[in-house]
GUGUZA-937042 format. One record per residue (C-alpha): residue number from 1; residue in one letter; chain; x, y, z. Coordinates in steps of 0.02 Angstrom, whole numbers. Example, Ala and Ser with C-alpha at 12.3 -4.5 7.8 and 13.67 -1.06 7.14 Angstrom:
<nodes>
<node resi="1" resn="a" chain="A" east="615" north="-225" up="390"/>
<node resi="2" resn="s" chain="A" east="684" north="-53" up="357"/>
</nodes>
This chain:
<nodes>
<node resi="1" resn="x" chain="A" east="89" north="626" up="97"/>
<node resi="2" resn="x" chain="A" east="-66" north="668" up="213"/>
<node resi="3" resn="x" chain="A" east="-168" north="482" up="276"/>
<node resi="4" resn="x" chain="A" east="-312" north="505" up="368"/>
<node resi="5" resn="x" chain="A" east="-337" north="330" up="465"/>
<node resi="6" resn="x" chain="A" east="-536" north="297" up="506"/>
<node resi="7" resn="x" chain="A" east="-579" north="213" up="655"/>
<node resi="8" resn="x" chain="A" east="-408" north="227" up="710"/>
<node resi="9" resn="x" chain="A" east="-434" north="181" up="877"/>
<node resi="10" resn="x" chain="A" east="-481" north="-10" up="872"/>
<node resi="11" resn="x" chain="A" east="-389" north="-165" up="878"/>
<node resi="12" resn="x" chain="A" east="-306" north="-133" up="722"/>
<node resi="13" resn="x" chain="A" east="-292" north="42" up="690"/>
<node resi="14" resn="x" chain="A" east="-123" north="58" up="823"/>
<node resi="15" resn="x" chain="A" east="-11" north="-56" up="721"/>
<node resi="16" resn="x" chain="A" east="-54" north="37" up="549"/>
<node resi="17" resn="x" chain="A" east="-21" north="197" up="636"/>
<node resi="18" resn="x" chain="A" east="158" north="137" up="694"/>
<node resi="19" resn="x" chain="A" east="183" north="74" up="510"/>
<node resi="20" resn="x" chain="A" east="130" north="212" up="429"/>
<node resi="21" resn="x" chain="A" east="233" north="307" up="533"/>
<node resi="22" resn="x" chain="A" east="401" north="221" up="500"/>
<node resi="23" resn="x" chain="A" east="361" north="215" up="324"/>
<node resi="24" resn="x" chain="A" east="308" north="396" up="310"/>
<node resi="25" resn="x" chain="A" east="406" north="482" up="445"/>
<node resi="26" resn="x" chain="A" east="383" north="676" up="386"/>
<node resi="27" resn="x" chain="A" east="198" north="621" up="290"/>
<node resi="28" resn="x" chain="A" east="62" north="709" up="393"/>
<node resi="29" resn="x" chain="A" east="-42" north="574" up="492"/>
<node resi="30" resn="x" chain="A" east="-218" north="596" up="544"/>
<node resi="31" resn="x" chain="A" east="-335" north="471" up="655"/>
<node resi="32" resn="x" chain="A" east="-533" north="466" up="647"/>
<node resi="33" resn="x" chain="A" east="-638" north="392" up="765"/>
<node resi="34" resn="x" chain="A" east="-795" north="378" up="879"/>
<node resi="35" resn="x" chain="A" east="-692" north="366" up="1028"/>
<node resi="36" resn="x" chain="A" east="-795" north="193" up="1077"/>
<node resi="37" resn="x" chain="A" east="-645" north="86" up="1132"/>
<node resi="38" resn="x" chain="A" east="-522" north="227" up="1170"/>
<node resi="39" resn="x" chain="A" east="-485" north="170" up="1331"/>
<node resi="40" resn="x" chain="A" east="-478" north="-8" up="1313"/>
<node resi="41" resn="x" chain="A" east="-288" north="-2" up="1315"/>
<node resi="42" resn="x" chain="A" east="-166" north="-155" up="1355"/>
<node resi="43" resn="x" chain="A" east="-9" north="-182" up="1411"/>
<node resi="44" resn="x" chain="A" east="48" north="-22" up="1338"/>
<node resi="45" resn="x" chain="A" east="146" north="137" up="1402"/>
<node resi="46" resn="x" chain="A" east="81" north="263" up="1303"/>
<node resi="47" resn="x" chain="A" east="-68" north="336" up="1175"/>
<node resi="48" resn="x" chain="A" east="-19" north="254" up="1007"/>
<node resi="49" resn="x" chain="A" east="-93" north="409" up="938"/>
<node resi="50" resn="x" chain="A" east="29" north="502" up="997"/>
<node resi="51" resn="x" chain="A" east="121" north="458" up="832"/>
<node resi="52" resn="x" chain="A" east="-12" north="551" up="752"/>
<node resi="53" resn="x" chain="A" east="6" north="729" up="694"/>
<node resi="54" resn="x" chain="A" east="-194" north="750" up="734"/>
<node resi="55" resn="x" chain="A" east="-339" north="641" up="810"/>
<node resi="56" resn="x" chain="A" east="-528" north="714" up="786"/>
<node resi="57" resn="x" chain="A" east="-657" north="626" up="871"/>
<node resi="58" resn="x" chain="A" east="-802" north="599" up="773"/>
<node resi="59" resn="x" chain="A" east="-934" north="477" up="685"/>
<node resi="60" resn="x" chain="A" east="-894" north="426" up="507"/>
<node resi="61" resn="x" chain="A" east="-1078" north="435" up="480"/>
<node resi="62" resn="x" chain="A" east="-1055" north="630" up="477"/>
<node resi="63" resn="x" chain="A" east="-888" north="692" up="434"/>
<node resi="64" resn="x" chain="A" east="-840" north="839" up="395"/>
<node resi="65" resn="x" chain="A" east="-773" north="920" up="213"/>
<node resi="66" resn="x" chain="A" east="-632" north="1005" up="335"/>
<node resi="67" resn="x" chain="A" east="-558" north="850" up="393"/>
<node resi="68" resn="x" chain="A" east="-521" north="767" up="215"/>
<node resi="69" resn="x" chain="A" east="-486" north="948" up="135"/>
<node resi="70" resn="x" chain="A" east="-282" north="889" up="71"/>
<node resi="71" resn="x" chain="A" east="-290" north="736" up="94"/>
<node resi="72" resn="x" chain="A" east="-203" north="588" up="-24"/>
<node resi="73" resn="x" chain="A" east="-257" north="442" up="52"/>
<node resi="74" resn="x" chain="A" east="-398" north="376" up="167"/>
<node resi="75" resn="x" chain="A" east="-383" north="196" up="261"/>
<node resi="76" resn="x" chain="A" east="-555" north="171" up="316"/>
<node resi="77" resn="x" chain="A" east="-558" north="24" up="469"/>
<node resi="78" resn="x" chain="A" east="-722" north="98" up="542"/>
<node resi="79" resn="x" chain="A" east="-822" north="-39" up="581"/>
<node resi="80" resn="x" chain="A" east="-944" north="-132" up="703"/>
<node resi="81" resn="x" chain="A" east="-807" north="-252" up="690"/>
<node resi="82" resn="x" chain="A" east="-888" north="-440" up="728"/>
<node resi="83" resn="x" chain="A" east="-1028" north="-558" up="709"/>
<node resi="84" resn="x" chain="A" east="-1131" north="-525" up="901"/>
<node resi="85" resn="x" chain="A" east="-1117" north="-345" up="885"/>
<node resi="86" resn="x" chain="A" east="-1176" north="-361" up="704"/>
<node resi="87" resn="x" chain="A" east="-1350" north="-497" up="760"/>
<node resi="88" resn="x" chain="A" east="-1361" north="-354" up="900"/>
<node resi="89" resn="x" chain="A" east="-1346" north="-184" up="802"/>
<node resi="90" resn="x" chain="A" east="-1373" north="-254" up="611"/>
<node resi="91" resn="x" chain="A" east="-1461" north="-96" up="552"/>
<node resi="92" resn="x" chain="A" east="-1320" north="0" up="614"/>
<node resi="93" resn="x" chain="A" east="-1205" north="-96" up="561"/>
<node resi="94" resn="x" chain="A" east="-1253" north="-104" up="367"/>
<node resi="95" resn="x" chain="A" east="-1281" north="100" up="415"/>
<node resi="96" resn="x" chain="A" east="-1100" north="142" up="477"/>
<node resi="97" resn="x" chain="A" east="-1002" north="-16" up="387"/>
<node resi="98" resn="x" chain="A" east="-1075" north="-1" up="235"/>
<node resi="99" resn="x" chain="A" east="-1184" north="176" up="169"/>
<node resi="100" resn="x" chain="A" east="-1068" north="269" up="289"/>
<node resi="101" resn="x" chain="A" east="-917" north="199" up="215"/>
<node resi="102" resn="x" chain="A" east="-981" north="236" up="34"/>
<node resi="103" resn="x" chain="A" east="-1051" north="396" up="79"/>
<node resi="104" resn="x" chain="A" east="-861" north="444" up="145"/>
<node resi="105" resn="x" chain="A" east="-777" north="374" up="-10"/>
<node resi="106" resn="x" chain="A" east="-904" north="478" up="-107"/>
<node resi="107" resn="x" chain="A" east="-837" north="637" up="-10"/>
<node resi="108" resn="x" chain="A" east="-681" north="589" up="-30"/>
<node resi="109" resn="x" chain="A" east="-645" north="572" up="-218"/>
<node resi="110" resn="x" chain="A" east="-751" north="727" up="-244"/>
<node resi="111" resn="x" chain="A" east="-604" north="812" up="-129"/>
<node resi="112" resn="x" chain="A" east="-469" north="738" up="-213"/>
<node resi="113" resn="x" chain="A" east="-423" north="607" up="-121"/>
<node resi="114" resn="x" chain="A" east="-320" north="496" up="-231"/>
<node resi="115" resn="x" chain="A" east="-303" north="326" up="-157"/>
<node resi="116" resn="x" chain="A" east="-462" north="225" up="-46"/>
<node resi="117" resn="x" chain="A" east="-400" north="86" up="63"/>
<node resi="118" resn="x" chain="A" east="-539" north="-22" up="155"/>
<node resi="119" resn="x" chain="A" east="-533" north="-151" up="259"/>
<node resi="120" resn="x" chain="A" east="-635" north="-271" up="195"/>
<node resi="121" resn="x" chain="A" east="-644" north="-478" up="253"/>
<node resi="122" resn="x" chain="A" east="-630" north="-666" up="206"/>
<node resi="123" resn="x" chain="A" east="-805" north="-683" up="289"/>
<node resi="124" resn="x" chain="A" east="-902" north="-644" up="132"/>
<node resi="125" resn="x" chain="A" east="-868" north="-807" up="74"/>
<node resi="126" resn="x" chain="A" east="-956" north="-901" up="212"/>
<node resi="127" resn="x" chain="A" east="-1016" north="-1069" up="186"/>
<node resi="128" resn="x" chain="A" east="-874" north="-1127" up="65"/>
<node resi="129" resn="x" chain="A" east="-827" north="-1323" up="75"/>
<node resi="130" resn="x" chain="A" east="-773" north="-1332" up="-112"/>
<node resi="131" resn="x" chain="A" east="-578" north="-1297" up="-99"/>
<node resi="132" resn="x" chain="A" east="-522" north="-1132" up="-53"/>
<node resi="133" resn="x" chain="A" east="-570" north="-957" up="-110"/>
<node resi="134" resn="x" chain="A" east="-514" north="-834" up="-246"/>
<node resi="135" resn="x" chain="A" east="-565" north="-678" up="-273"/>
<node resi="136" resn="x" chain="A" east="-671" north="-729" up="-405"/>
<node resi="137" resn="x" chain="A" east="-774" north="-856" up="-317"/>
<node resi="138" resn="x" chain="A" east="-943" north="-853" up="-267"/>
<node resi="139" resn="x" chain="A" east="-984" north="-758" up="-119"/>
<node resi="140" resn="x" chain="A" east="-1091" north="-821" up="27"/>
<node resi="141" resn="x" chain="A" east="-1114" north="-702" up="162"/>
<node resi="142" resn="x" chain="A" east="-1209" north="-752" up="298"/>
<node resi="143" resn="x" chain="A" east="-1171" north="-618" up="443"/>
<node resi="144" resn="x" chain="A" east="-1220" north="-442" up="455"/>
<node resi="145" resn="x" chain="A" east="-1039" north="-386" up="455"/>
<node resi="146" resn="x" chain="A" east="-1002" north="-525" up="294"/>
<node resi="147" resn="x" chain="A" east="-1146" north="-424" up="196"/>
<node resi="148" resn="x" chain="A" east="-1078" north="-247" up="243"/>
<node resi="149" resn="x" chain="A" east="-930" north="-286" up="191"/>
<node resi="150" resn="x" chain="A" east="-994" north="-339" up="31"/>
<node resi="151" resn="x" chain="A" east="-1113" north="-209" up="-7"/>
<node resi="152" resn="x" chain="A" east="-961" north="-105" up="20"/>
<node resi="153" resn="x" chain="A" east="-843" north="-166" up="-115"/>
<node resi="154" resn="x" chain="A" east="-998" north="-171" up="-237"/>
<node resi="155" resn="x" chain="A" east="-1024" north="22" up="-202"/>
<node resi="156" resn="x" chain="A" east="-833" north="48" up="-213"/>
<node resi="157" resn="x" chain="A" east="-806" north="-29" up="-375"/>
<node resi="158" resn="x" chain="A" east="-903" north="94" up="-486"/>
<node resi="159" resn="x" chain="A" east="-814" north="253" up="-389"/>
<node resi="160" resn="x" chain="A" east="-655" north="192" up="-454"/>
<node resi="161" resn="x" chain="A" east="-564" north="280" up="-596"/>
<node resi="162" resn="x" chain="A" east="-403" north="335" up="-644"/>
<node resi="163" resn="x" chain="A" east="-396" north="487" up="-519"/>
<node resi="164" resn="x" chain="A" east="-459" north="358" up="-370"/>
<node resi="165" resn="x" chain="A" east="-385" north="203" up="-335"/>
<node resi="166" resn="x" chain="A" east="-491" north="84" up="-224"/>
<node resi="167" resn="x" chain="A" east="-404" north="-73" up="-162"/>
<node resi="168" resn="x" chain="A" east="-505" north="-188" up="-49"/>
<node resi="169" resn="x" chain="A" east="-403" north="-296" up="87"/>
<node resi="170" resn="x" chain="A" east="-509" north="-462" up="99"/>
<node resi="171" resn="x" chain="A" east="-414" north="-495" up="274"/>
<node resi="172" resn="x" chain="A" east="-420" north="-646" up="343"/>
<node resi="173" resn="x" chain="A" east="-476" north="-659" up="564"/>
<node resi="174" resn="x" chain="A" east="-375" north="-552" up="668"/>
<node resi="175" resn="x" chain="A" east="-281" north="-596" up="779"/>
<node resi="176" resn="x" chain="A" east="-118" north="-543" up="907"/>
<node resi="177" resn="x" chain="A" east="-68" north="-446" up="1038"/>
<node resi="178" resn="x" chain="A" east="-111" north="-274" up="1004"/>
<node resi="179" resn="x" chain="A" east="-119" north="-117" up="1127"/>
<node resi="180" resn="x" chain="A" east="-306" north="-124" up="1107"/>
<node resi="181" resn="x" chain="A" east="-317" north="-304" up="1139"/>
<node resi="182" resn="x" chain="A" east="-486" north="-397" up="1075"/>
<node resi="183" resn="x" chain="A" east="-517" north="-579" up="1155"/>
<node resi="184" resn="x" chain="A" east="-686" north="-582" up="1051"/>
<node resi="185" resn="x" chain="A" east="-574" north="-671" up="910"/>
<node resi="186" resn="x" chain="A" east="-566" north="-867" up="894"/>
<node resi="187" resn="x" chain="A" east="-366" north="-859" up="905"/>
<node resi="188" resn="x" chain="A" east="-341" north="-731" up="1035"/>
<node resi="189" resn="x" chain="A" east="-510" north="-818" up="1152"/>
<node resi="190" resn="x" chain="A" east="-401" north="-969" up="1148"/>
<node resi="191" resn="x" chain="A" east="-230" north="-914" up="1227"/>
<node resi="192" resn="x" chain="A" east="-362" north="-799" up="1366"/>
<node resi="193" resn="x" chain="A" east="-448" north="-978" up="1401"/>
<node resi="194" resn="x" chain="A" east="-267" north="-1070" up="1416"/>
<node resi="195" resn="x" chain="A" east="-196" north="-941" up="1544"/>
<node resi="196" resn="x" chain="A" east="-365" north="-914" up="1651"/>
<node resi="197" resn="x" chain="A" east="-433" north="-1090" up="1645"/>
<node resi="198" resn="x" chain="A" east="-302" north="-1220" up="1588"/>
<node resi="199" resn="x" chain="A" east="-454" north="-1281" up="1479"/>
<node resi="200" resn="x" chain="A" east="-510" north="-1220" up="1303"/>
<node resi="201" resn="x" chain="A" east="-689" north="-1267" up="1251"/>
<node resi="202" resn="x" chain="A" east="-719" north="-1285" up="1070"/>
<node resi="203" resn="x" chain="A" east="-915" north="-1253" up="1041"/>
<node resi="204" resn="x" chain="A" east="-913" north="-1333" up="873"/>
<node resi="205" resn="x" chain="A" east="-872" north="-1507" up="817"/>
<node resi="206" resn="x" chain="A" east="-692" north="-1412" up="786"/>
<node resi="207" resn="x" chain="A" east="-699" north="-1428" up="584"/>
<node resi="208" resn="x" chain="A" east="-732" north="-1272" up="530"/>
<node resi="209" resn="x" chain="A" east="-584" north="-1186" up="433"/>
<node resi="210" resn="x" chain="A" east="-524" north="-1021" up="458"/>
<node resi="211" resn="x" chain="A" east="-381" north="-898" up="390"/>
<node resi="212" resn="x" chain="A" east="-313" north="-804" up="527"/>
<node resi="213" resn="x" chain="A" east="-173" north="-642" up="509"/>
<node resi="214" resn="x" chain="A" east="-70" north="-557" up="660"/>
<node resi="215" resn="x" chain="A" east="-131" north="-385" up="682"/>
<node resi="216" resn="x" chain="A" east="19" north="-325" up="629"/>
<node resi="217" resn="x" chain="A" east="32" north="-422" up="469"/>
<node resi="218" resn="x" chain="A" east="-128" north="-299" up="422"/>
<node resi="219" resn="x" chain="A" east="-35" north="-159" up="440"/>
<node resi="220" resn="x" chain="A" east="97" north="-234" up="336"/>
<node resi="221" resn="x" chain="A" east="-49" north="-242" up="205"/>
<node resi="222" resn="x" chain="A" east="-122" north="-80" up="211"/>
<node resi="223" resn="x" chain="A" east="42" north="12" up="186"/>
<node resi="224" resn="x" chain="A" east="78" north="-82" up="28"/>
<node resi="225" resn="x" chain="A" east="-113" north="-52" up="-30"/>
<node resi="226" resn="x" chain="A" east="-55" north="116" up="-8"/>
<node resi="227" resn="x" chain="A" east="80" north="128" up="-108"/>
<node resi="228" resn="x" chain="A" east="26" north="6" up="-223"/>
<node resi="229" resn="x" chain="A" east="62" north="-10" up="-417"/>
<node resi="230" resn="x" chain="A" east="-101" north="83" up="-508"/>
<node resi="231" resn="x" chain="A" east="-69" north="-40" up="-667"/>
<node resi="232" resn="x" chain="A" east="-132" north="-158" up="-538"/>
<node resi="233" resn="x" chain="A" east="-292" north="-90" up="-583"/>
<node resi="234" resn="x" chain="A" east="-400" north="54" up="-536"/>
<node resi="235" resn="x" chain="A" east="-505" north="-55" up="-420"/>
<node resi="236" resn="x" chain="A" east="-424" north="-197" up="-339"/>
<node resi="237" resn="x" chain="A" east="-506" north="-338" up="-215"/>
<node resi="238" resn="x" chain="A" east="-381" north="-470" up="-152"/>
<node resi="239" resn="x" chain="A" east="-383" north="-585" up="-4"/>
<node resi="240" resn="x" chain="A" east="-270" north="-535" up="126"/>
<node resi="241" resn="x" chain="A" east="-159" north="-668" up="230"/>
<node resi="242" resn="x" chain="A" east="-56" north="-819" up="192"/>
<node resi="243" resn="x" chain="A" east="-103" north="-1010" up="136"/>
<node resi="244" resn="x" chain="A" east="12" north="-1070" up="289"/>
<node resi="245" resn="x" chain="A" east="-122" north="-983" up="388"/>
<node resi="246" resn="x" chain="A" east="-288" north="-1111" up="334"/>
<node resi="247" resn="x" chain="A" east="-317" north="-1180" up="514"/>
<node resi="248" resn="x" chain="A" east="-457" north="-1293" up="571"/>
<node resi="249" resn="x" chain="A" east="-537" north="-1219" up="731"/>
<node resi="250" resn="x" chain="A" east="-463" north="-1359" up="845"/>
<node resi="251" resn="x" chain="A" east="-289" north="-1367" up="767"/>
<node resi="252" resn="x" chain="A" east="-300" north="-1191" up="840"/>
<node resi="253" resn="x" chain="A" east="-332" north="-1241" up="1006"/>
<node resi="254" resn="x" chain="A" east="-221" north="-1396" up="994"/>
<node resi="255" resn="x" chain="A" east="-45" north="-1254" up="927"/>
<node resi="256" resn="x" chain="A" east="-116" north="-1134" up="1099"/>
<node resi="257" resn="x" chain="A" east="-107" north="-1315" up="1236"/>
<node resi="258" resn="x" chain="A" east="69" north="-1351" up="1134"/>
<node resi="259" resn="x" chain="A" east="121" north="-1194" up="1203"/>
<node resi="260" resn="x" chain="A" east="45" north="-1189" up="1370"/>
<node resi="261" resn="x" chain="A" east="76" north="-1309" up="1475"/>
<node resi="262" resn="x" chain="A" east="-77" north="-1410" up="1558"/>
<node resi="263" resn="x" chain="A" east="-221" north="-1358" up="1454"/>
<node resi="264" resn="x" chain="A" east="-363" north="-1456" up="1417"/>
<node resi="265" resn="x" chain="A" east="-459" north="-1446" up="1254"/>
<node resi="266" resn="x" chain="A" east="-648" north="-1500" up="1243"/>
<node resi="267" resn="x" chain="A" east="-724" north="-1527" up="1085"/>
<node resi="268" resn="x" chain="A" east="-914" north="-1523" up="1078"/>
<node resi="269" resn="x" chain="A" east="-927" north="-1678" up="954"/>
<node resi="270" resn="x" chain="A" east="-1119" north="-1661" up="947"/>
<node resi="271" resn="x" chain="A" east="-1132" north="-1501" up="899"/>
<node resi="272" resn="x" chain="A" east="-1200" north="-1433" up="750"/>
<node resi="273" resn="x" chain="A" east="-1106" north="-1393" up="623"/>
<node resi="274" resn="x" chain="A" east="-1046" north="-1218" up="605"/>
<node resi="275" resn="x" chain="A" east="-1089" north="-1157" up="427"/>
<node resi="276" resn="x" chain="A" east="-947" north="-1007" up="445"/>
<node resi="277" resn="x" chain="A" east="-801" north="-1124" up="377"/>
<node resi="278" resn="x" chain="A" east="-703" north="-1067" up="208"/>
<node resi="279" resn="x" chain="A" east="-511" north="-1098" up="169"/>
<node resi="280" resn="x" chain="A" east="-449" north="-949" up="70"/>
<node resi="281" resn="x" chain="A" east="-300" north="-953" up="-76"/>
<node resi="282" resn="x" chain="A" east="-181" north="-784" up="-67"/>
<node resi="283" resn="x" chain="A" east="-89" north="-821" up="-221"/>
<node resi="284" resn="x" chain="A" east="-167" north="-657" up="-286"/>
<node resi="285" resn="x" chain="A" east="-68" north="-578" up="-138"/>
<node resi="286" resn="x" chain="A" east="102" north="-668" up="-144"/>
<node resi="287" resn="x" chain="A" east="119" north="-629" up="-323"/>
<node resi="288" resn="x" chain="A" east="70" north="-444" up="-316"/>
<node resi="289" resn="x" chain="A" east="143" north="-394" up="-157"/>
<node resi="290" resn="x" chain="A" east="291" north="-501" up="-125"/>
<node resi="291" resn="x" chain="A" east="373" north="-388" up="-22"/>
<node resi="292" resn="x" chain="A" east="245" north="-368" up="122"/>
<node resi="293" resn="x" chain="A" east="195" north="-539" up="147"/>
<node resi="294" resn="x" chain="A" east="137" north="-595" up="323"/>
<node resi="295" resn="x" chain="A" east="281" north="-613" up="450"/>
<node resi="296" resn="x" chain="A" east="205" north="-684" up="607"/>
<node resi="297" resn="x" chain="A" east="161" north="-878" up="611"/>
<node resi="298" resn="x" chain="A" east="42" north="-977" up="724"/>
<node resi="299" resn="x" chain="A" east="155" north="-1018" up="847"/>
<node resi="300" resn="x" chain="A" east="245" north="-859" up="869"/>
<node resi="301" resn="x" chain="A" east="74" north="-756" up="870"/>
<node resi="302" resn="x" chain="A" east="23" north="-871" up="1025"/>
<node resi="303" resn="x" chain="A" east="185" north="-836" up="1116"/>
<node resi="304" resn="x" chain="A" east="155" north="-658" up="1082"/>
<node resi="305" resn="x" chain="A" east="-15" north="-651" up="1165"/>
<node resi="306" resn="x" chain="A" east="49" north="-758" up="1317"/>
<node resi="307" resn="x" chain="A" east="167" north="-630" up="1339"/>
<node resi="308" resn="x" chain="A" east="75" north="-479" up="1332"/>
<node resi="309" resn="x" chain="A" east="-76" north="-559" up="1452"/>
<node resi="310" resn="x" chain="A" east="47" north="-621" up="1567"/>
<node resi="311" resn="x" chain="A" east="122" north="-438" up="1592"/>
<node resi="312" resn="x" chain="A" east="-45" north="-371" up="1605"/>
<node resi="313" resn="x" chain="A" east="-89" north="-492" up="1761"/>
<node resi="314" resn="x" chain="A" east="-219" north="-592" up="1652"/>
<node resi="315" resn="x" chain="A" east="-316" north="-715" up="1749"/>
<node resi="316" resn="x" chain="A" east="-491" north="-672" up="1743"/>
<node resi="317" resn="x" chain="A" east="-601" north="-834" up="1676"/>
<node resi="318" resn="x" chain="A" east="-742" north="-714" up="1651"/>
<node resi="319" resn="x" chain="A" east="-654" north="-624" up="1525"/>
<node resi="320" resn="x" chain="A" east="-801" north="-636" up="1408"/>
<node resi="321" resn="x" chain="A" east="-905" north="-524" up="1525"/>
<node resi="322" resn="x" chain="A" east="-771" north="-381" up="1528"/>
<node resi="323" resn="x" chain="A" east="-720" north="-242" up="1423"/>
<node resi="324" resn="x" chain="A" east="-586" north="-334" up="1336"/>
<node resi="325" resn="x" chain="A" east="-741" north="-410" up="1228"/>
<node resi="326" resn="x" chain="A" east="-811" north="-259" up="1120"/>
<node resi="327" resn="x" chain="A" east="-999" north="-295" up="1118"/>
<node resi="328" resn="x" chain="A" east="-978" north="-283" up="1315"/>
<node resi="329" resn="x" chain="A" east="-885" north="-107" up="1289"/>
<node resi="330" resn="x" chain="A" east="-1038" north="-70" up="1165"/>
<node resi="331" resn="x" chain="A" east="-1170" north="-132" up="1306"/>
<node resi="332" resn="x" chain="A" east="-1092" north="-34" up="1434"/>
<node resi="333" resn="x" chain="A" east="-1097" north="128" up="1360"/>
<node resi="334" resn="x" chain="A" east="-1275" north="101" up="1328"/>
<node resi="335" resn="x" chain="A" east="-1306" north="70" up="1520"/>
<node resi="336" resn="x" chain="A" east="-1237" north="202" up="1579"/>
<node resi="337" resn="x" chain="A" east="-1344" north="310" up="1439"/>
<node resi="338" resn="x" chain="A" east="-1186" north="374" up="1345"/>
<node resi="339" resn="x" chain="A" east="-1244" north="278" up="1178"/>
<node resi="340" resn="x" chain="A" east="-1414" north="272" up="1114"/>
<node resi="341" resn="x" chain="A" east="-1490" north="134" up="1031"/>
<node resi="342" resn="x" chain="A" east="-1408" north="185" up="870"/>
<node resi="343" resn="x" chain="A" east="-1225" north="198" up="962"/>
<node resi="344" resn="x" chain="A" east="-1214" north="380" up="939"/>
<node resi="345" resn="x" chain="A" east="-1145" north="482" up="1089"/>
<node resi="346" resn="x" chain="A" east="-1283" north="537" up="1188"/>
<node resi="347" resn="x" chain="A" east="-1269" north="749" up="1209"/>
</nodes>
């Protein structure tokens, strides 16, 4: 088995490379990536690409025939991965998270590549007050990212045949300790507030539903997408997560004070009311993949990320101007004139 991992060196892409690994411990492993947030490590010992057989640095917006030449599967996470980086680079966003990503599955299946795994998200369903979502329900987008992600699975669905099996991970928010720790997710902002501040502002009235998964329940996922059942159809979309994982934005910050002690939550009652709120149903999930269902719950995913930003020293209130927010990572590589205004590395 030879898995090449794109955009292997995000939040994410360390977990599925110490899955994959376990799972496939002779397969031939192979990482992809800009290089962007390779140094954003936390709380970690060592490269997590060191369980790789090979890393190439590179833009998924030009990849080479060389790199997927043998290969049986590609996991494609590349991504400008939230909402501010998408209002602040949305052509290049729909560019590298969406035409990219079809252009590589393209190149891909003409190589003979049998088996497309992409990352996709619960975001495209927006707006959505009328129960929770199946696959089949309508979809609302109303981010950049939401519509890339979107466009995406339209463009995948046709490339799909018997010889190239596309299966789309509707994932639910991130969220976890990882050892390329994000705190530009609602979950993991929360627990960085509690520690630095003792207080946890909620800039919503607090209603607004979200699915959340541990970063490490996604890897779960995307090794079982690999080595999933074809008669589950050449092209599969399913949303990714668990119904015990429908939280309200400020029973989120209520579960984070539960667990550490002497924080105060604020709830901006006069706020307007944020139109990203959608409850999600995984049935679709449960019943097909029974075996790699979420493991992580609410409570123990909070302990997990006290524990890893406690090691690391964490105290820093400003946390929202450093590097351990992505768009600020983005920013500062444009500053310094490594990244141009289309974040490609300057020569």
């Amino acid at each position: 088995m030879k898995i090449i991992i794109f955009g292997n060196m995000g939040y994410v892409g360390p977990g599925v490379i110490e899955r994959l690994r376990e799972t496939y411990p002779t397969g031939t492993l192979i990482g992809y990536d800009t290089g962007f947030f390779a140094s954003c490590l936390t709380n970690v010992d060592y490269l997590p690409e060191r369980k790789l057989d090979h890393q190439y640095f590179g833009d998924i917006r030009n990849v080479p025939d060389s790199v997927l030449e043998g290969a049986d599967v590609v996991v494609n996470l590349a991504a400008i991965s939230n909402d501010p980086m998408g209002t602040k680079f949305e052509e290049v966003t729909l560019d590298v998270n969406h035409k990219s990503g079809i252009k590589l599955a393209k190149k891909a299946k003409e190589l003979g590549v049998k088996s497309f795994v992409f990352a996709s998200s619960c975001s495209m369903y927006g707006a959505a007050s009328d129960g929770a979502k199946t696959e089949d329900s309508t979809l609302n987008p109303l981010t950049a990212y939401a519509r890339s992600k979107v466009f995406t699975e339209q463009d995948l669905r046709p490339l799909a045949d018997k010889n190239f099996t596309v299966t789309c991970l509707r994932f639910a928010t991130a969220c976890g300790m990882s050892p390329r720790l994000r705190l530009d997710l609602v979950l993991n902002d929360f627990v960085a507030c509690a520690l630095a501040s003792k207080h946890i502002t909620i800039l919503s009235d607090g209603t607004p539903w979200r699915p959340l998964i541990n970063v490490k329940d996604m890897a779960i996922a995307i090794d079982w997408a690999i080595g999933r059942s074809a008669s589950l159809g050449e092209f599969l979309a399913v949303n990714t997560g668990s119904e015990a994982w429908n939280y309200q934005v400020k029973d989120l910050a209520e579960a984070v004070a539960s667990v550490i002690p002497g924080v105060k939550v604020s709830i901006n009652t006069d706020a307007p009311p944020d139109k990203r709120s959608y409850r999600v149903n995984f049935d679709l999930y449960k019943k097909i993949a029974p075996n790699h269902q979420p493991k992580f719950d609410l409570i123990t995913t909070i302990k997990d990320l006290k524990k890893g930003l406690e090691e690391m020293k964490f105290g820093d209130a400003d946390f929202r101007d450093s590097k351990l927010m992505r768009l600020k990572v983005l920013t500062s590589l444009q500053s310094s004139s490594q990244l141009n205004s289309d974040l490609k590395w300057q020569k």
